[in-house]
C-alpha positions in Angstrom: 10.4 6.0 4.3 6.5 6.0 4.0 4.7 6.8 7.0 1.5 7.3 8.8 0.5 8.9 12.2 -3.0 7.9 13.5 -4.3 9.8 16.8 -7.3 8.2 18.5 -9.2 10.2 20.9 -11.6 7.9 22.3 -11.0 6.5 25.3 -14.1 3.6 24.7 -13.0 0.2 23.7 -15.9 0.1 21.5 -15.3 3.4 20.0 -16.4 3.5 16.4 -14.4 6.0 15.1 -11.4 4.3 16.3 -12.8 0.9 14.7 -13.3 3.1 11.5 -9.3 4.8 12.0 -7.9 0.9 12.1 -9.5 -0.3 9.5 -8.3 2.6 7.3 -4.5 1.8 9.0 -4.5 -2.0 7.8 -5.7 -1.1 4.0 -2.6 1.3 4.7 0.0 -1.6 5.9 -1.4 -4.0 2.8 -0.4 -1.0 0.3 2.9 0.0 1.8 4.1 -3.1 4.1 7.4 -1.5 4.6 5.8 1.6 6.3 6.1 3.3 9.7 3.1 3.6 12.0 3.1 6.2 14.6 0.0 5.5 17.2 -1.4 7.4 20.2 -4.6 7.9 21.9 -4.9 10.9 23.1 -7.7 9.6 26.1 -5.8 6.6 26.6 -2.3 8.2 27.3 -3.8 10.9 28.8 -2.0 13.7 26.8 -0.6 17.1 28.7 -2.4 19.7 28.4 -0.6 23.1 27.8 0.8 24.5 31.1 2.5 27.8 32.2 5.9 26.0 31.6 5.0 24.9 28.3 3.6 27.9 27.1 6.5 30.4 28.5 8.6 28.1 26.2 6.6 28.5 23.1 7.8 32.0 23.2 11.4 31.8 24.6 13.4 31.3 21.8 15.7 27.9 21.0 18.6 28.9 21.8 17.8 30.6 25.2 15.5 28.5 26.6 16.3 26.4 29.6 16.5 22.6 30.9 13.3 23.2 32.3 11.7 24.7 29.4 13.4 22.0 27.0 11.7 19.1 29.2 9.2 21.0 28.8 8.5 20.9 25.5 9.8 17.4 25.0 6.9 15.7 24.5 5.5 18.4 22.2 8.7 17.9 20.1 8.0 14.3 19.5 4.3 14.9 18.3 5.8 17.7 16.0 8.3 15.3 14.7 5.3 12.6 13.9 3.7 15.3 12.1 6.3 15.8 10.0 7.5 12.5 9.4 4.3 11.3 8.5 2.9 11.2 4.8 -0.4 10.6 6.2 -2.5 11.4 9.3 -5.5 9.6 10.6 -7.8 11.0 12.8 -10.1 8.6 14.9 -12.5 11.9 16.5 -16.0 11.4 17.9 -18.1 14.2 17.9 -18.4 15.0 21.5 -21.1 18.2 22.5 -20.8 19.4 18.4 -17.2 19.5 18.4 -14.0 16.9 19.4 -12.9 15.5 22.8 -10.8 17.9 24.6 -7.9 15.1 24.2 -7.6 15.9 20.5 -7.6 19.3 21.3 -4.7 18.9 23.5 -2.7 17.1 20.8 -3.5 20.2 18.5 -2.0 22.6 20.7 1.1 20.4 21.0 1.4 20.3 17.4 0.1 23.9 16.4 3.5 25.9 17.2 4.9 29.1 16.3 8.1 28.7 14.6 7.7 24.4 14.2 4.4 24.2 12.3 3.4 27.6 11.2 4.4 31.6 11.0 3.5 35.0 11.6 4.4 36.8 8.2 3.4 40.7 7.1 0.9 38.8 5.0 0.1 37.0 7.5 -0.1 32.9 8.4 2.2 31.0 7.2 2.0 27.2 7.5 5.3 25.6 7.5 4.1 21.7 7.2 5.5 20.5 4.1 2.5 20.7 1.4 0.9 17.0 -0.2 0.0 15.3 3.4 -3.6 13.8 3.2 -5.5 14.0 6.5 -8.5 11.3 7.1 -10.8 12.3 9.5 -13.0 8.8 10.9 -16.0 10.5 13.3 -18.7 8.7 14.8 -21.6 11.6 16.2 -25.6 10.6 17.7 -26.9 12.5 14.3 -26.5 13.7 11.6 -25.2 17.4 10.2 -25.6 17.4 6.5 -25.8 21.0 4.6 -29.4 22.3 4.3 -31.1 20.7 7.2 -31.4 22.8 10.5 -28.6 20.8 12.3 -25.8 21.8 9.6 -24.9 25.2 11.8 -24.7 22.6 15.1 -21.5 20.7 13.3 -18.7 22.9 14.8 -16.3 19.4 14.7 -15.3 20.0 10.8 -15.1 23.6 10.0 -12.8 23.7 13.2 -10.6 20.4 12.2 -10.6 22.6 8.8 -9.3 25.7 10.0 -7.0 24.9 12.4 -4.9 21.8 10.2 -5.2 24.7 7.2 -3.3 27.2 9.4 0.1 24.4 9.5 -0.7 22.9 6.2 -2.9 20.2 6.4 -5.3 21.2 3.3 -6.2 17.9 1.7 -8.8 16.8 4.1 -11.1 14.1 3.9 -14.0 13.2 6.6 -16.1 9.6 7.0 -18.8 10.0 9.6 -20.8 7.0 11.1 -24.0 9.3 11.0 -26.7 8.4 14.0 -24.8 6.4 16.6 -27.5 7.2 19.1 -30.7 5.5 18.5 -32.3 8.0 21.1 -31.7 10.9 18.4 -33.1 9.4 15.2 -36.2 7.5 16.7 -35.1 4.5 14.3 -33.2 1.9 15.9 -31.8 0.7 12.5 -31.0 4.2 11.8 -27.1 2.7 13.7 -26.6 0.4 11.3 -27.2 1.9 8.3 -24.9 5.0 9.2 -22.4 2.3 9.9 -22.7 0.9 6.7 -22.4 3.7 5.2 -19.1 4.6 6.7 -17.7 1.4 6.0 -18.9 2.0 2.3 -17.1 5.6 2.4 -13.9 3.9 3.6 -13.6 1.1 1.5 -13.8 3.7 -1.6 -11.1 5.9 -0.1 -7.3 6.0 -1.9 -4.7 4.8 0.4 
């Protein structure tokens, strides 16, 4: 069965990279009408973040680990299962002081485990994600970070999503930005608008 996991992390109703993630979702639906959505967001739903308990159950193993530590990691288990069910992942994630809310961050370290998503090898990393899942990435941020300008080294939102989905598996990566969401930064109050379009452009061109 086709599915699709899409994780918000905005907790604005207005939120353009959530508008940006739906949109993406329904030209999903039209092309595969018989497919499973899994939904969260992570400000919304107000995701745990990793405890004591949680993490002293990351490193118990299976078979030894306790009730406690099992409703522990319960919840962690269901994300992981999304993950792996999914054939595609969706990624509504606002760039929030350079990088991503700390929601979405608490979603990766659900889903980042030892032993579940990746592992330790002599040669070292190894993700364990099944290989062929396309990521989308929908990020609205103030400015603009494009290569070559003196703001690129300030974008620490993509190189991290980047690195930390490449160490489970989650190579084929693709990112939409709504560029200059704050009128304060650019000086142009059209400057919105046309990053906006632009984004809409980019997603309307993407394969579903």
């Amino acid at each position: 069965m086709t599915a699709l996991l899409q994780i918000d992390s905005s907790p604005r109703a207005a939120s353009v990279s959530s508008r940006l993630a739906a949109a993406f979702v329904e030209k999903w639906k039209q092309q595969n009408p018989g497919g499973t959505v899994f939904h969260h967001n992570t400000s919304l739903e107000r995701l745990p973040y990793l405890d004591e308990n949680a993490i002293d159950a990351f490193f118990t193993p299976a078979a030894e680990r306790t009730a406690a530590q099992k409703s522990a990691l319960a919840f962690s288990d269901q994300m992981v299962d999304e993950l792996l069910a999914a054939d595609v992942v969706v990624l509504g994630a606002p760039m929030w002081n350079l990088s991503i809310p700390a929601s979405l961050k608490a979603w990766i370290d659900l889903i980042v485990r030892e032993g579940r998503t990746f592992a330790f090898t002599a040669q070292g990393v190894a993700p364990l994600v099944p290989p062929g899942k396309r990521v989308y990435v929908f990020s609205a941020r103030g400015g603009a970070y494009p290569a070559g300008t003196p703001f690129h080294d300030f974008d620490h939102q993509e190189p991290y999503l980047r690195r930390i989905l490449g160490v489970i598996g989650l190579t084929r990566i693709e990112f939409v930005y709504a560029e200059h969401q704050a009128e304060h930064q650019s000086g142009d109050p059209g400057a919105a608008v046309q990053g906006l379009a632009r984004a809409e452009s980019a997603l309307a061109a993407l394969a579903v």
